[in-house]
C-alpha positions as CSV (number, residue, x, y, z in Angstrom):
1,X,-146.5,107.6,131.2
2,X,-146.7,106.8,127.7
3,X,-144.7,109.1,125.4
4,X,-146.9,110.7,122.4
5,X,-145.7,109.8,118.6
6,X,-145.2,112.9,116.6
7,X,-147.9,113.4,114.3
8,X,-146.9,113.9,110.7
9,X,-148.1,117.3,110.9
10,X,-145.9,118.3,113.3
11,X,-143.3,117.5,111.4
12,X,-141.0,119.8,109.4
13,X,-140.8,119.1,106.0
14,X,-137.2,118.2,106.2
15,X,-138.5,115.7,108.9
16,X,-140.7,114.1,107.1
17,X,-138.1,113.7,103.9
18,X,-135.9,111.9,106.6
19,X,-138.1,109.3,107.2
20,X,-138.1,108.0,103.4
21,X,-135.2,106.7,101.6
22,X,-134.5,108.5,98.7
23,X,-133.9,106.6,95.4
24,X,-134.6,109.4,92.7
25,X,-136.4,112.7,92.4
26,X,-140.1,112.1,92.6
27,X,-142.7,114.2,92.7
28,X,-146.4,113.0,93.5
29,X,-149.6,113.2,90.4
30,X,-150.2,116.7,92.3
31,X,-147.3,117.4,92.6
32,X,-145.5,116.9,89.1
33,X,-148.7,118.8,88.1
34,X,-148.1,121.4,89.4
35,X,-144.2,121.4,88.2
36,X,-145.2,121.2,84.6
37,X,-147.2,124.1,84.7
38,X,-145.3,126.3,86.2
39,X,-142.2,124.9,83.8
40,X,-144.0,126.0,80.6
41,X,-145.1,129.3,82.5
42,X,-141.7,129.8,83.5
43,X,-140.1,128.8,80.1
44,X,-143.4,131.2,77.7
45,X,-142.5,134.4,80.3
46,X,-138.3,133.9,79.8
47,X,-138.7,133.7,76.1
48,X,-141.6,136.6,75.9
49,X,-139.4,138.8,78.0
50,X,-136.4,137.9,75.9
51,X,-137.4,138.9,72.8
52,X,-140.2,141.3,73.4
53,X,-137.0,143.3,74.7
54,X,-135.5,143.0,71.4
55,X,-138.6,143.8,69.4
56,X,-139.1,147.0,71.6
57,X,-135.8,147.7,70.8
58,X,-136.0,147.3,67.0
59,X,-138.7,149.6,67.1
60,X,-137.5,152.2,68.9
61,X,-134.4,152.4,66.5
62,X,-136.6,151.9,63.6
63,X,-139.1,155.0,64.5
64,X,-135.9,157.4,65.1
65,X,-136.7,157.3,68.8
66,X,-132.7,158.0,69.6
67,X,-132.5,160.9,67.5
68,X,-135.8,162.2,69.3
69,X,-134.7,162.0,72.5
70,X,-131.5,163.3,71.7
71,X,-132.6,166.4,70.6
72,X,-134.8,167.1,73.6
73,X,-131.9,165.8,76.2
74,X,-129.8,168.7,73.9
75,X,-132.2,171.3,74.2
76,X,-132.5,171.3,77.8
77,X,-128.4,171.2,78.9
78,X,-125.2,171.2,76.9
79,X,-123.7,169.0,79.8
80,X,-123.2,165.6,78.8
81,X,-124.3,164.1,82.5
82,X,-127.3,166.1,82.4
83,X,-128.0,164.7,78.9
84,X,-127.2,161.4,80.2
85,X,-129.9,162.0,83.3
86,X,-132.4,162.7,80.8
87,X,-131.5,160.5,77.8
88,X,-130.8,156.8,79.8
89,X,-134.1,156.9,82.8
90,X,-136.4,157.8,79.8
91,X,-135.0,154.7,77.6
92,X,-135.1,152.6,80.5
93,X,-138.7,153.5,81.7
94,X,-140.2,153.2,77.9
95,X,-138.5,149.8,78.3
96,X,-139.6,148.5,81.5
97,X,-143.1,150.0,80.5
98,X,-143.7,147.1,77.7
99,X,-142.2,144.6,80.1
100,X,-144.1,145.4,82.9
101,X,-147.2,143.3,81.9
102,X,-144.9,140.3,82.2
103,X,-143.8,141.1,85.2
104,X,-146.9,141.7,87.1
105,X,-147.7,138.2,85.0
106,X,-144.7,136.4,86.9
107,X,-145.4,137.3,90.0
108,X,-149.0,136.2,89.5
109,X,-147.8,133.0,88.5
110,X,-145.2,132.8,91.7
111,X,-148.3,133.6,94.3
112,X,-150.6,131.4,92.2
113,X,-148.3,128.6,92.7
114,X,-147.1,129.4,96.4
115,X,-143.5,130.1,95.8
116,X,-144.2,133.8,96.7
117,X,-146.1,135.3,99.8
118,X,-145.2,139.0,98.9
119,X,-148.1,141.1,98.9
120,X,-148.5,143.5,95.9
121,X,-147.3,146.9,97.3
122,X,-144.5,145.3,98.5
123,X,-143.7,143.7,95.2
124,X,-144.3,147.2,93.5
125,X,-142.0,148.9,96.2
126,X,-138.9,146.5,95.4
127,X,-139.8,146.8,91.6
128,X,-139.4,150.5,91.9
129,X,-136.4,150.1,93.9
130,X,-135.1,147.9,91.4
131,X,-135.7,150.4,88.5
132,X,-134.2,153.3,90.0
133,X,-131.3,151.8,91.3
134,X,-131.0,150.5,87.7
135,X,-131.4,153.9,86.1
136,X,-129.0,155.6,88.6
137,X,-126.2,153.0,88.2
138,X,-127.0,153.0,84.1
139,X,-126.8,156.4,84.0
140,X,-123.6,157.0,85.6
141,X,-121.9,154.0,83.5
142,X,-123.1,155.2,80.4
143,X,-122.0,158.5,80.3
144,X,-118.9,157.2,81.2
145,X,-119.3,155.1,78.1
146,X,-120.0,157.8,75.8
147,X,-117.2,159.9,77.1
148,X,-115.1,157.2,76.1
149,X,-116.8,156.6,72.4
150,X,-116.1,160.2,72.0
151,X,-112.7,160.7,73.4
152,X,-111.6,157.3,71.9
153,X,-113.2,156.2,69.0
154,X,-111.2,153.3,68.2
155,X,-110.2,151.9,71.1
156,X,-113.2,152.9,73.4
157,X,-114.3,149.2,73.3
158,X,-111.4,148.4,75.3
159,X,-110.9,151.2,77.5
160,X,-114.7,150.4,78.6
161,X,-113.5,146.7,79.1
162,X,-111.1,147.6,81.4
163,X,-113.3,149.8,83.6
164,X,-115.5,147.2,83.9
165,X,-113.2,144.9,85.8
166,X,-113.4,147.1,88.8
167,X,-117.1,148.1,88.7
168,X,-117.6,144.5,88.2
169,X,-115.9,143.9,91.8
170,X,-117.2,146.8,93.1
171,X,-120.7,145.7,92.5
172,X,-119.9,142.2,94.2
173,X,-118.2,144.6,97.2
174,X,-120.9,146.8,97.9
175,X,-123.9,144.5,97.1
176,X,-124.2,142.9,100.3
177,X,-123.9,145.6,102.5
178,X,-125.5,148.3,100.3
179,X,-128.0,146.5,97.7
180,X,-129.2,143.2,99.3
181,X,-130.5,145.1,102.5
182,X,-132.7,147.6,100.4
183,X,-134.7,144.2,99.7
184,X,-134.6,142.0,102.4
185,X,-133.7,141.7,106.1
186,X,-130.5,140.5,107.0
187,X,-129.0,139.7,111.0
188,X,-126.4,137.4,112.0
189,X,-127.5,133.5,112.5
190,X,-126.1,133.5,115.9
191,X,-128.4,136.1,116.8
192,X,-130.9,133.1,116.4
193,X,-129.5,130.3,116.0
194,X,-126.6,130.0,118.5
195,X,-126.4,126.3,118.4
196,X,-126.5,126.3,114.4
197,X,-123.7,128.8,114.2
198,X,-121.7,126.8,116.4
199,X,-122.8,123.5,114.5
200,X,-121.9,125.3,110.9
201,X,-118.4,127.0,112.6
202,X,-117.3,123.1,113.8
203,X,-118.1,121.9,110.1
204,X,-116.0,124.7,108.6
205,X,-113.1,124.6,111.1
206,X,-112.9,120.8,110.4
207,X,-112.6,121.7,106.5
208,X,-109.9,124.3,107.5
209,X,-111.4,126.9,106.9
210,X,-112.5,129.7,109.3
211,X,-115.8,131.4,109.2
212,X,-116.3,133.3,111.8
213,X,-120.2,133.5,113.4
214,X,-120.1,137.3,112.0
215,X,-119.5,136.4,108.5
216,X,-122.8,133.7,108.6
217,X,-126.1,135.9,108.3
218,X,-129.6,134.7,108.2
219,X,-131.5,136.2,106.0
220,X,-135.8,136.8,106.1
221,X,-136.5,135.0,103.4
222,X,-139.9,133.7,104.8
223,X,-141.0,137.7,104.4
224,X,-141.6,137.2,100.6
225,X,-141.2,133.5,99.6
226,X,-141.7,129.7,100.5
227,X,-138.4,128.0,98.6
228,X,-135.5,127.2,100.3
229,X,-131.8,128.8,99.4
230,X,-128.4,129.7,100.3
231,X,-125.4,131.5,98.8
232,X,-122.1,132.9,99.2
233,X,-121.4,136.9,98.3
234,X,-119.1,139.9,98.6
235,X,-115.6,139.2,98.8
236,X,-112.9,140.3,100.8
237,X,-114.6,142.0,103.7
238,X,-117.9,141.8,102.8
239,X,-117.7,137.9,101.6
240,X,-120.0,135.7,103.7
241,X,-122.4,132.9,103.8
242,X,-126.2,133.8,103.7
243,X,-128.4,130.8,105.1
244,X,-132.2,131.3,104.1
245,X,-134.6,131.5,107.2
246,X,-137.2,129.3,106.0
247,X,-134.0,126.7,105.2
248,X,-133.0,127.2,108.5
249,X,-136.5,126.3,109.6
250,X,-137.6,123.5,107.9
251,X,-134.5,121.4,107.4
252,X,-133.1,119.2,109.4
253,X,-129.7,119.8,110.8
254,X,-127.9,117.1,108.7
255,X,-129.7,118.8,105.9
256,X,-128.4,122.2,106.6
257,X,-125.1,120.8,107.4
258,X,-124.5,119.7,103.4
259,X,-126.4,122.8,102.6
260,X,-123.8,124.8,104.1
261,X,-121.0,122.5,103.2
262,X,-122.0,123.0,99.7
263,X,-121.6,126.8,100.1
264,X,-118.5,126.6,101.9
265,X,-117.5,124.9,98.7
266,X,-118.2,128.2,96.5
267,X,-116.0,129.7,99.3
268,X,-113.2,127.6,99.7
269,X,-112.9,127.2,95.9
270,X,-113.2,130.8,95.5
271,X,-116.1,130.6,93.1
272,X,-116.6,134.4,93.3
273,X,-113.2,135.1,92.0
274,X,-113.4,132.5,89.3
275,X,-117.0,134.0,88.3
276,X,-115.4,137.5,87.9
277,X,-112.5,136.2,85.5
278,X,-115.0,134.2,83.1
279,X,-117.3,137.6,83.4
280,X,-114.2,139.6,82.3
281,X,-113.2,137.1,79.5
282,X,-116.7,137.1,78.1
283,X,-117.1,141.2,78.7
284,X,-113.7,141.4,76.6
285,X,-115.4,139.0,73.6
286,X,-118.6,140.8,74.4
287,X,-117.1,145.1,73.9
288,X,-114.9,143.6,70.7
289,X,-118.2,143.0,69.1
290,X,-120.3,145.3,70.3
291,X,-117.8,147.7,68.8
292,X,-117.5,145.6,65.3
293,X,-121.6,144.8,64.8
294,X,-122.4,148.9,66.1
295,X,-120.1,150.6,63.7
296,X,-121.0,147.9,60.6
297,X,-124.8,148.6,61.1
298,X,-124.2,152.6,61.4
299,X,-122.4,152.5,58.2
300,X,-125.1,150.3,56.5
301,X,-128.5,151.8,57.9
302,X,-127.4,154.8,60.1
303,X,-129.4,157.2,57.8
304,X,-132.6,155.4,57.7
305,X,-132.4,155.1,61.3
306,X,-132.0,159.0,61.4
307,X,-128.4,158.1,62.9
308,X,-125.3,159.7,61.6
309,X,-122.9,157.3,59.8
310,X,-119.4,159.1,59.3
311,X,-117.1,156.5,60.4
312,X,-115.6,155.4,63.9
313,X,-117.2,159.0,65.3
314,X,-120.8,157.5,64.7
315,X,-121.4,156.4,67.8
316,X,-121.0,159.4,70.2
317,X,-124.0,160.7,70.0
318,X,-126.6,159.5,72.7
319,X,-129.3,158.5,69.5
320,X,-127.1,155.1,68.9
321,X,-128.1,154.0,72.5
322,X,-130.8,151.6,71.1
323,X,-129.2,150.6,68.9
324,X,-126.0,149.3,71.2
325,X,-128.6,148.1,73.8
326,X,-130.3,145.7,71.3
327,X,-126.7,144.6,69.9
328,X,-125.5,144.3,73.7
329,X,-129.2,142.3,74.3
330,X,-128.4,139.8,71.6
331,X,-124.7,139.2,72.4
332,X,-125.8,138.3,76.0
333,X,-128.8,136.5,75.1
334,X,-126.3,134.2,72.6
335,X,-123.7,134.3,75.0
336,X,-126.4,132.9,77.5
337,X,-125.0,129.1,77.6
338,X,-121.4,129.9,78.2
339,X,-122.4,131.9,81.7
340,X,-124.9,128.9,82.3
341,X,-122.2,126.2,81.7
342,X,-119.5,128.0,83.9
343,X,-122.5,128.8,86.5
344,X,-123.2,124.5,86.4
345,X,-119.5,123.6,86.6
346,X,-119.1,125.4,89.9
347,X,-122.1,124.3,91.4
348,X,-121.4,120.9,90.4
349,X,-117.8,121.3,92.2
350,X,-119.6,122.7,95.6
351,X,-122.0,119.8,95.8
352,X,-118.5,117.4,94.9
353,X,-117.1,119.7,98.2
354,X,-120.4,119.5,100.5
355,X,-120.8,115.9,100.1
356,X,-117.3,115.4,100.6
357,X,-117.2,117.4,103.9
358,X,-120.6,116.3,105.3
359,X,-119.1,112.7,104.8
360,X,-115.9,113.5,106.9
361,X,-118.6,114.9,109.4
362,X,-120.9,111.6,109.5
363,X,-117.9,109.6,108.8
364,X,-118.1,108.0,112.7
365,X,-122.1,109.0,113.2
366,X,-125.5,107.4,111.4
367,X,-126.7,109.8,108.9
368,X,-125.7,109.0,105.6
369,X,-124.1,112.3,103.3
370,X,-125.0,110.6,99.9
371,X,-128.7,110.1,101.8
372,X,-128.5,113.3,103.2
373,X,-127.4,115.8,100.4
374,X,-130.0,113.8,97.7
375,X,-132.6,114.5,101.0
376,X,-132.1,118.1,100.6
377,X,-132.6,118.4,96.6
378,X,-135.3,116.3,96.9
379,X,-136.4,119.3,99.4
380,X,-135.3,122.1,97.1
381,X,-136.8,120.4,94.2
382,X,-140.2,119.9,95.9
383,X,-140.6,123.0,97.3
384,X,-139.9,125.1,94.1
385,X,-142.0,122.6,91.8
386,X,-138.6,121.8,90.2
387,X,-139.5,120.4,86.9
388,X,-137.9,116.7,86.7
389,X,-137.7,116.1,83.3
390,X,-136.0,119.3,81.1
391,X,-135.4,119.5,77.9
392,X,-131.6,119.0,77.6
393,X,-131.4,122.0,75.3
394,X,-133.0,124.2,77.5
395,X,-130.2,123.0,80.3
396,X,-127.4,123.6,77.8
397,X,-128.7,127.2,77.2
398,X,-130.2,128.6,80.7
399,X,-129.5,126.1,83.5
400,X,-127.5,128.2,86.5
401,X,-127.7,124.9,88.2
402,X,-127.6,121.0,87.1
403,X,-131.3,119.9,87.1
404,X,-132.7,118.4,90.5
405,X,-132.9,114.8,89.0
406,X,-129.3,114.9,88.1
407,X,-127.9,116.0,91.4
408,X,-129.4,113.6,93.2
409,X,-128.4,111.0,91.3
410,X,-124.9,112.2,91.3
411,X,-125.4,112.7,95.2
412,X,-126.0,108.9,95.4
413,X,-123.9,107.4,93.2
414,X,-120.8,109.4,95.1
415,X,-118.2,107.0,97.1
């Protein structure tokens, strides 16, 4: 009996990415299209968000809003939490308010261009989710801010700094057990994907490192989008490897091999704890001047803000909020391209690791890992519309990741 050939359409799309040889990053007319659409969309909504969020800001301090809601926070408790419950949600909410139309936007652009499946009420339902969790944690963290300004007027800066090391790892603790679930569904790849687990436990064992099947969770990506991912988080007992259903899907297992080698890299180099010391360098750079650029604008324009300027107390009371936030938003916004340059160093070092492991794993076998790891960018960079040609400033200042076109290159150019 004659055997059937596979058709191409039941193929996976890591199947059929298999079958070519890969060269460069290519995208078809369609294609490459598509990608520079959704590049400039991508690139108008980062910088409209950005500085609309300033703008709001400026207004807000420049129509005395602060002082406003300050009084009205007052009048209803003398307790600074309660204040704090009243004063932070309502910032926040006239914040998200004016970026809301951009939001709604982006998500029309990421349904509009396939790379999202997630039906509106659902989107609306993790945005809420989002903002609430967002006031609840602010709120807490700001009062405790305040308390400090007020008890510490000097040296607050650095008190705050200090307390943010541990909320900073408590955030990365709790986020995977408490936070991630709230917005997608996680279960453990063995549950189904026994033969994967095992494939992904041999690859790590032969690194040296053991990851046990209950530390490598699937995770329902497929729910809400198309693209393909993975990632390491948590640390200590909540550190483990998340694989991406719809990679798990539609890659092929050499594919999924580097992709996972690649992780393993961010956990065998201990990327996490690396991440939190540059975030705790930059938050200690970040407070210093916070403090400096607050207290220097107070003193210069605190009464035509409707802000009280009388020296290193100036900033206890809750009206001076704005004014840190839009501070805070331009020190980060600056500070952008040092968190995207450490953010590219380590990924380039987990792709050095996955092509280095996948190649001791294919050493003796056919598959190719220079072949294989530029097969699965090629992948990533397809699926996601990955623009192939960015401007190099626009890498310097908000690339998390070296650009497509550069890691497969790399990928093939690697001995």
């Amino acid at each position: 009996m004659p055997i059937a050939a596979t058709s191409p359409a039941q193929l996976t799309p890591g199947e059929l990415v298999a079958q070519r040889t890969i060269t460069a990053y290519t995208l078809t007319p369609q294609q490459l299209h598509r990608a520079e659409g959704l590049h400039r969309a991508g690139l108008v909504l980062s910088l409209a968000s950005t500085f609309l969020g300033l703008a709001v800001l400026a207004v807000l301090i420049a129509v005395r809003f602060g002082p406003k809601l300050q009084r009205v926070a007052e009048c209803v408790s003398k307790k600074r939490l309660v204040q704090a419950a009243i004063f932070v949600p309502a910032l926040l909410l006239t914040l998200s308010i004016f970026q809301l139309p951009l939001e709604i936007y982006g998500h029309h652009i990421s349904l509009a261009y396939g790379l999202s499946v997630q039906g509106w009420l659902s989107w609306l339902a993790d945005l809420a989710k989002s903002e609430l969790l967002t006031a609840i944690f602010a709120t807490l963290t700001l009062w405790g801010l305040y308390t400090l300004i007020r008890r510490s007027p000097r040296r607050w800066w650095f008190y705050a700094w200090l307390l943010t090391l541990p909320i900073m790892a408590g955030m990365v603790f709790v986020s995977p057990i408490l936070i991630d679930p709230l917005f997608n569904r996680f279960e453990p790849l063995a549950n189904t994907n026994p033969q994967l687990t095992a494939q992904l436990g041999s690859l790590a064992r032969s690194a040296g490192l053991d990851i046990p099947p209950s530390r490598i969770f699937l995770m329902r990506a497929s729910d809400k989008v198309t693209t393909y991912n993975a990632y390491v988080t948590g640390f200590g007992a909540t550190k483990r490897i998340v694989v991406w259903d719809n990679t798990a899907r539609d890659l092929t297992r050499p594919q999924i091999l580097f992709v996972f080698g690649h992780e393993m890299g961010h956990y065998q180099l201990h990327h996490i704890y690396l991440g939190l010391a540059y975030s705790a360098l930059l938050a200690f750079a970040g407070f210093w001047l916070l403090q400096r650029l607050a207290e220097s604008a107070l003193r210069h324009y605190g009464p035509q803000w409707g802000l009280r300027s009388v020296g290193f107390s100036s900033l206890g009371d809750w009206a001076s909020l704005p004014l840190l936030a839009l501070i805070a938003s331009l020190l980060l916004f600056l500070g952008t391209p040092l968190a995207s340059a450490f953010s590219r160093w380590e990924e380039h070092q987990a792709d050095v690791y996955g092509l280095a492991i996948t190649r001791r794993v294919f050493k003796d076998a056919t598959p190719d890992a220079g072949q294989v790891a530029a097969q699965a960018f090629q992948l990533l960079g397809e699926q996601s519309y990955s623009y192939p040609n960015p401007s190099p400033l626009l890498v310097f200042w908000s690339y998390s990741h070296p650009p497509i076109a550069q890691r497969i290159r790399f990928a093939l150019s690697s001995e």
